[in-house]
C-alpha angles and dihedrals in degrees: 000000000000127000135188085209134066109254142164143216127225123181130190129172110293089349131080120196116212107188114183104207116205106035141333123068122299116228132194105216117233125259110292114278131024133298119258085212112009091195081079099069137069146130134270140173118234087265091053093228094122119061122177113189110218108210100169128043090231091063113098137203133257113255101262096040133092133224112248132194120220139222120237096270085057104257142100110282098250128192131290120298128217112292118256131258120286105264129233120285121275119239123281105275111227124289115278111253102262122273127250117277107261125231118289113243135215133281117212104236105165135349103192130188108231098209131223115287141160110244124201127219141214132018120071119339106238089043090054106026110110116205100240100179126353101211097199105214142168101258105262142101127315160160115245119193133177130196102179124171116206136168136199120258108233125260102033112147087200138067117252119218094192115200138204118209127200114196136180097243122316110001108251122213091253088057079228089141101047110126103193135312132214137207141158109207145265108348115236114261092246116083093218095058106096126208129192128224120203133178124152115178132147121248147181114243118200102156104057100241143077116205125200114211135196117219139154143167128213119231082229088048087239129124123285149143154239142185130237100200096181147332155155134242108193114195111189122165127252116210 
């Protein structure tokens, strides 16, 4: 291509800049190749106050201005706007499968006193016991649990191992029906010195009856004795 006037040629990716020196208007030409919709393109300065619609691909921008694509409402894409109000709530999703059963808990039957006594030691069991308490229960199953205070009788040369016996009804000569016993060791040697027995265990009752029973041995395997001053046996049913 000739010209009459000095010109130059200024090329950039996608974008060739035909300025025109000594008079007239300079262009830059649009991006290569033609527009799919023409109505999406225009220029603009970098304040944005001047805006050129292109309607044709053969249109070109001041010099100054860019070439900007629209979008379809025929504008620059601008930034985000605010985001939108919450919607409204969603339906109610289906009903959870149902949780495990939990445990079954106890039912109070009887909390009993178990009143003061002298208990001998040593020698058989159903010669020297002594019934403390009789618990009259429906046969079925249940927890069983003493809390007995007993104490050691003066001028005993041996140590005293005190026990606390839980049958299932009266006690029979095979101990077949003896539920579980408790006991704490040897007794101090003062009397005043109290010491607690405790045992909790469940049981099945089918005699309906729990008997509490008084027991001991001596460490000389002699006779002896002991005193229960006072104690609890708390029966509560177990499902």
């Amino acid at each position: 291509m000739k010209f009459s006037r000095k010109h130059a040629l200024v090329t950039a990716v996608g974008v060739t800049a035909l300025a025109l020196m000594g008079g007239g208007t300079a262009y830059a030409a649009l991006s290569t190749g033609p527009r799919t919709v023409q109505t999406l393109y225009s220029c603009e300065n970098s304040t944005r106050t001047l805006k050129t619609a292109l309607t044709e691909h053969t249109q070109t921008c001041p010099v100054g201005m860019t070439e900007v694509k629209l979008n379809t409402s025929g504008s620059a894409s601008g930034s985000t706007g605010p985001q939108g109000p919450q919607g409204p709530q969603g339906p109610v999703g289906p009903k959870g499968d149902k949780g495990d059963t939990g445990a079954a808990g106890e039912t109070l039957i009887s909390q009993t006193a178990i009143p003061g006594a002298t208990v001998a030691t040593g020698g058989p069991f159903f010669a020297n016991r002594t019934d403390l308490v009789k618990v009259t229960v429906p046969n079925g199953k249940y927890r069983v649990s003493l809390d007995v205070k007993v104490a050691n009788v003066d001028g005993q040369a041996a140590s005293i191992y005190p026990l606390i016996a839980v049958y299932n009804g009266t006690p029979l000569a095979d101990f077949s029906n003896d539920l579980f016993n408790a006991g704490e060791g040897a007794l101090p040697a003062i009397h005043n010195i109290d010491q607690y027995i405790l045992g909790s265990e469940i049981v099945t009752v089918t005699n309906g009856q729990i008997d509490i029973e008084g027991f001991g041995y001596d460490s000389d395997r002699g006779a002896g004795s002991f005193t229960v001053e006072s104690g609890t046996v708390t029966v509560t049913a177990v499902a």
